[in-house]
ROTI-57792 format. One line per field, with one value per residue (C-alpha): x, y, z; residue number from 0; residue in three letters. Coordinates in Angstrom, 3 decimals. Layout:
N
px	X|...;
py	Y|...;
pz	Z|...;
n	NUM|...;
res	ALA|...;
//
This chain:
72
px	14.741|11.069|9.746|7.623|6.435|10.726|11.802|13.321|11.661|13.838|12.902|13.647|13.613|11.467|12.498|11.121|8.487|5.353|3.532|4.695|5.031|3.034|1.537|4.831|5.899|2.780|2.956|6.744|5.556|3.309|5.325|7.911|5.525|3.912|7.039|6.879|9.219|8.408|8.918|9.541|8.084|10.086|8.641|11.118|8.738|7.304|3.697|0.625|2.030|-0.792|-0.128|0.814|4.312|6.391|8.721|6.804|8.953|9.322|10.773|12.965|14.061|15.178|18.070|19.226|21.547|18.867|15.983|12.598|13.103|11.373|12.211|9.539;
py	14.466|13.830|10.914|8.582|6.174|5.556|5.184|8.445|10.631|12.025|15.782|18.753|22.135|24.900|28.011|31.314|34.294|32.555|35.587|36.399|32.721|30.898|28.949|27.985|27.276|25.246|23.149|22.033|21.331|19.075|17.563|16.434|15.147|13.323|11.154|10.080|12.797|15.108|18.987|21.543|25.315|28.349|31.631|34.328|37.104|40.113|39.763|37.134|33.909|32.263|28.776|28.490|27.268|25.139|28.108|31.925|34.967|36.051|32.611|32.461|36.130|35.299|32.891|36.309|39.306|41.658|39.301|40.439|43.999|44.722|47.544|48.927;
pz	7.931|9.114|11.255|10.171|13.301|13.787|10.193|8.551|5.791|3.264|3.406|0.780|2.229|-0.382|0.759|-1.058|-0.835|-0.502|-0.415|-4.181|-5.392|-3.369|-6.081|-7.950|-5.124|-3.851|-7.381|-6.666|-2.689|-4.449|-7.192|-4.069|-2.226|-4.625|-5.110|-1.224|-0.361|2.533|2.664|4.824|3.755|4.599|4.073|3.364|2.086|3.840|3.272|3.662|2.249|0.263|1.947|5.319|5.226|8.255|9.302|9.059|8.293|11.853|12.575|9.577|10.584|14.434|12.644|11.422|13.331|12.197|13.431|12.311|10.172|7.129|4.461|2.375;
n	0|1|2|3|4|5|6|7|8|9|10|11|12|13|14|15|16|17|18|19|20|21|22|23|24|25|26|27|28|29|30|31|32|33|34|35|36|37|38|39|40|41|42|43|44|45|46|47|48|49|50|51|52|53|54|55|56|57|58|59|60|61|62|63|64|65|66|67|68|69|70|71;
res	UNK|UNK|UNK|UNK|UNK|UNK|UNK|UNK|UNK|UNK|UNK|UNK|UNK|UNK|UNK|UNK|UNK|UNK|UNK|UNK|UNK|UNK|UNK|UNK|UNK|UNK|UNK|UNK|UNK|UNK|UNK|UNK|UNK|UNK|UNK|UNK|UNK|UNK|UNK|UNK|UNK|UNK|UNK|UNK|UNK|UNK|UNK|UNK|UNK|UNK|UNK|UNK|UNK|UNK|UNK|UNK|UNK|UNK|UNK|UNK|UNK|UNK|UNK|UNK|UNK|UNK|UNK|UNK|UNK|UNK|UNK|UNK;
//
C-alpha cells in the first residue's frame, strides 16, 4: 500500500511486458486509478516499455537467481 500524507492507499500491482502491451496495459493503469485506487507498474519485458513503469526490467530481474539475462 501507498501513502497518502499518513492515511493508506489501497494499491494493485499490474505486472506485464510493457514493451508489447503497453497500451492495454496503460488503459487498465487508468481504469484503476480512475476509481481512487493507486498502482504500481512492473515491467517484465525485454525491450523499451512504452510507459515508464514503477519497477524497470533490470529491477524486476535482480529479485531473480538469474538477475538480469535476456534470451533472444
Amino acid at each position: 500500500m501507498k501513502s497518502n500524507g499518513g492515511a493508506m492507499v489501497k494499491t494493485i500491482a499490474i505486472l506485464g511486458t510493457f514493451d508489447t502491451k503497453g497500451k492495454e496495459l496503460k488503459f487498465v493503469k487508468d481504469l484503476i486509478e480512475e476509481q481512487g485506487i493507486a498502482t504500481l507498474c512492473i515491467h517484465t519485458g525485454v525491450f523499451e516499455p512504452h510507459i515508464t513503469p514503477d519497477v524497470t526490467n533490470a529491477e524486476f530481474s535482480c529479485c531473480s537467481r538469474r538477475g538480469y539475462q535476456f534470451y533472444y
